[in-house]
ROGULO-58724 format. One line per 3 residues: number of its first residue (from 1); for each residue z negated, x negated, y negated of C-alpha. Coordinates in steps of 0.02 Angstrom, whole numbers. Each point is the difference from the previous one (the first is absolute). Example, Ala and Ser with C-alpha at 12.3 -4.5 7.8 and 13.67 -1.06 7.14 Angstrom:
<rs>
1 = -390,-615,225  33,-69,-172
</rs>
This chain:
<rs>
1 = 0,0,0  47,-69,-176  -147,-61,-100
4 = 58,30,-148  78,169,14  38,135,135
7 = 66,176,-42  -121,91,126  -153,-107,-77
10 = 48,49,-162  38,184,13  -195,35,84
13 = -67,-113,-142  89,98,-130  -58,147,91
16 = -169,-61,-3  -4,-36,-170  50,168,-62
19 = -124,119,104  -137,-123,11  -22,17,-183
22 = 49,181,-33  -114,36,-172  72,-173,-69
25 = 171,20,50  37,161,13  -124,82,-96
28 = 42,-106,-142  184,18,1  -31,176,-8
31 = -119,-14,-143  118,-100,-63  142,146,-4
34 = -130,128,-57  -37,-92,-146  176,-21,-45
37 = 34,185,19  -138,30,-116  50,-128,-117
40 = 181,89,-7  -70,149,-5  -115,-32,-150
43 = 110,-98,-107  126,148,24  -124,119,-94
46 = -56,-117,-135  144,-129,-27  158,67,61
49 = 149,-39,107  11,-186,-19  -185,-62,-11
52 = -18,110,153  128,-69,107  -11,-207,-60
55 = -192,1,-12  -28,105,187  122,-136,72
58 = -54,-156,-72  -194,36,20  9,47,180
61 = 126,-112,74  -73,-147,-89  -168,52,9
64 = 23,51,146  61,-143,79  -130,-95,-75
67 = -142,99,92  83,-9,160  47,-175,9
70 = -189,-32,-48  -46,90,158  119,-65,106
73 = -89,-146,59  -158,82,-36  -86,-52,147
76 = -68,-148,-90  -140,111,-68  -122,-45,143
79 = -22,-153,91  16,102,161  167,106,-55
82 = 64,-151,-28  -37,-110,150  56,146,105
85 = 165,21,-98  42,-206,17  -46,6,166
88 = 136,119,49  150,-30,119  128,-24,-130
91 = 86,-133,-98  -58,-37,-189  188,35,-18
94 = -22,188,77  -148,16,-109  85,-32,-155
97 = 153,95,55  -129,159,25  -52,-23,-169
100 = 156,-17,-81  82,132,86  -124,121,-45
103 = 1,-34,-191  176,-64,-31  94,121,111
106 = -98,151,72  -85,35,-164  128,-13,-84
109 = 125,121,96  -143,141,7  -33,-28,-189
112 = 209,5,-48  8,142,110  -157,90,-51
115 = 34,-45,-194  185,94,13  -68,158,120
118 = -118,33,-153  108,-44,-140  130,98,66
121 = -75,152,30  -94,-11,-174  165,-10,-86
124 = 71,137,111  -146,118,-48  46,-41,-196
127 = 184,29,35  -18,154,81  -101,90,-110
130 = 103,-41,-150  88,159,-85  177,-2,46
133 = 39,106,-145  -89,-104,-119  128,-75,-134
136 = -83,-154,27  -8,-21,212  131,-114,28
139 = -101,-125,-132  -153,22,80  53,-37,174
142 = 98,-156,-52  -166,-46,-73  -106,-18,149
145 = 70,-86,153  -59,-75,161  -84,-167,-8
148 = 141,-163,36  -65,-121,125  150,-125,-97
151 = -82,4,-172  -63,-154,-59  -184,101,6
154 = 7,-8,185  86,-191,9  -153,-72,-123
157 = -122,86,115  51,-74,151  -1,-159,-85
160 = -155,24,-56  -42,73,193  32,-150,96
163 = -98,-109,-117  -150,98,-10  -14,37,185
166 = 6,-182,32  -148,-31,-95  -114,121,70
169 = 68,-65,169  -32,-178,-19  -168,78,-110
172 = -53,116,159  9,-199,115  -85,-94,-130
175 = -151,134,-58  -79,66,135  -100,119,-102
178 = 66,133,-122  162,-88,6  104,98,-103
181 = -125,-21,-132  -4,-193,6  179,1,28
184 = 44,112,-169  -144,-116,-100  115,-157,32
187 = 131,85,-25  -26,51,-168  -87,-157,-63
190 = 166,-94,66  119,120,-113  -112,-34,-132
193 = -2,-197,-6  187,23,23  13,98,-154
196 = -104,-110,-110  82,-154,59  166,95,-42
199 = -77,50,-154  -57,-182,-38  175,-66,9
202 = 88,131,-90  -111,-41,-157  23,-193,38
205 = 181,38,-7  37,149,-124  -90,45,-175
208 = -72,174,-14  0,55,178  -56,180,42
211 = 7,34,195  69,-128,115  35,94,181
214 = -2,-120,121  169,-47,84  79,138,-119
217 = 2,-9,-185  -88,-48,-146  -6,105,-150
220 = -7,-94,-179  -52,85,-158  90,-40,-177
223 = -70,67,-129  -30,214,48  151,-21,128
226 = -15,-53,173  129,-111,120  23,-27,194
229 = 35,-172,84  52,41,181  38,-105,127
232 = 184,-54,34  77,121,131  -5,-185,130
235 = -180,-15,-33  -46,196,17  92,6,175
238 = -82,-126,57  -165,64,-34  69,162,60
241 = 37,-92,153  -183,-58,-10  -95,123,19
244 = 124,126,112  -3,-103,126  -70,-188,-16
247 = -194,63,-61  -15,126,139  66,-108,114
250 = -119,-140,-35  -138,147,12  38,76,162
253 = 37,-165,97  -156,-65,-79  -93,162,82
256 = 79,-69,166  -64,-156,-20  -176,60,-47
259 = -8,109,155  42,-170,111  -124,-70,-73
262 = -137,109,11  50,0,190  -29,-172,21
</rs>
């Protein structure tokens, strides 16, 4: 049998993984869809078509995916959960395949599929009880349509997706305790120096610097007018390129590596 990986290992682990752990798997990806149902739902009444739809999807498939890639490897809470989990009949390789395949593709397809089932049948409702005779239908149809996976709403949120979930993966190895907790602290305090130090050369470089976004722009005020340096379109796809796919791939591999060496 293969060490490193074997299908019928691997399915029963995956298994295992799943329905061992029903409240913090399953329970919380439900939670998870509840809460963005509400959040849809709420915005709706208050805010309107747009808050509703971009706010509901960015708060629970980011912050969703953040909670469940926290509990994922969860079972470094206790010393015993996590002797017992190390200890099992799998690869560190089927363990982090569990892990990622549970955030990065099964939550995922259940959120995308949950997220459109509600949207849709939201905008039906409005559609539907419109006034056909009303001078102004056809407007107000046009005016609320279903939510586009395509947008660039959707393609900054995975972005920001796959990073996030790799910290609170590599968090959840490192922190035993209260991970995602730890895991968001460092998190934050990181963005932070990285702003200041981005901040700290902008004003080295430029006079009368407002707000310097790091790896984005820096705006410049002159006199009660303000100006935008951006990056040159070489230098902004490459830090495109950065953090799409070279950040959360130096976060995910480094929660492989982590779970090796926890099992040594």
């Amino acid at each position: 049998m293969n060490d490193t990986f074997n299908l019928s290992r691997f399915g029963f682990l995956l298994k295992k993984s799943i329905l061992e752990r029903p409240i913090q798997i399953i329970g919380l990806t439900f939670l998870i869809l509840g809460f963005t149902f509400f959040i849809y739902s709420a915005f709706l009444y208050f805010a309107g078509w747009g808050p509703a739809q971009n706010l509901s999807f960015i708060w629970g498939y980011i912050g969703g995916g953040i909670f469940l890639s926290s509990a994922v490897f969860g079972y470094f809470n206790t010393n015993a959960s996590g002797s017992a989990y190390l200890t099992l009949p799998a690869s560190a390789l089927e363990k982090w395949l569990c892990g990622a395949l549970i955030t990065g593709a099964f939550f995922c397809l259940i959120f995308f599929g949950f997220y459109r089932l509600i949207d849709t049948a939201f905008v039906t409702a409005y559609h539907n009880g419109l006034d056909r005779n009303s001078p102004l239908y056809q407007k107000m149809y046009n005016a609320v349509h279903i939510f586009p996976f395509e947008g660039n709403i959707v393609r900054q949120s995975t972005i920001m997706f796959v990073n996030f979930t790799g910290i609170m993966l590599v968090g959840s190895l490192y922190f035993n305790k209260v991970a995602v907790v730890k895991a968001a602290i460092v998190a934050c305090v990181l963005m932070g120096v990285i702003y200041l130090l981005n901040l700290t050369i902008a004003n080295i470089l430029f006079a009368n610097v407002d707000i310097a976004f790091p790896f984005n722009n820096i705006l410049i005020k002159v006199g009660k007018e303000a100006g935008s340096i951006e990056l040159t379109p070489i230098a902004s796809n490459f830090v495109d390129i950065c953090f799409q796919y070279i950040l959360p791939s130096i976060l995910w591999i480094t929660a492989y590596i982590r779970l090796r060496e926890k099992e040594i």
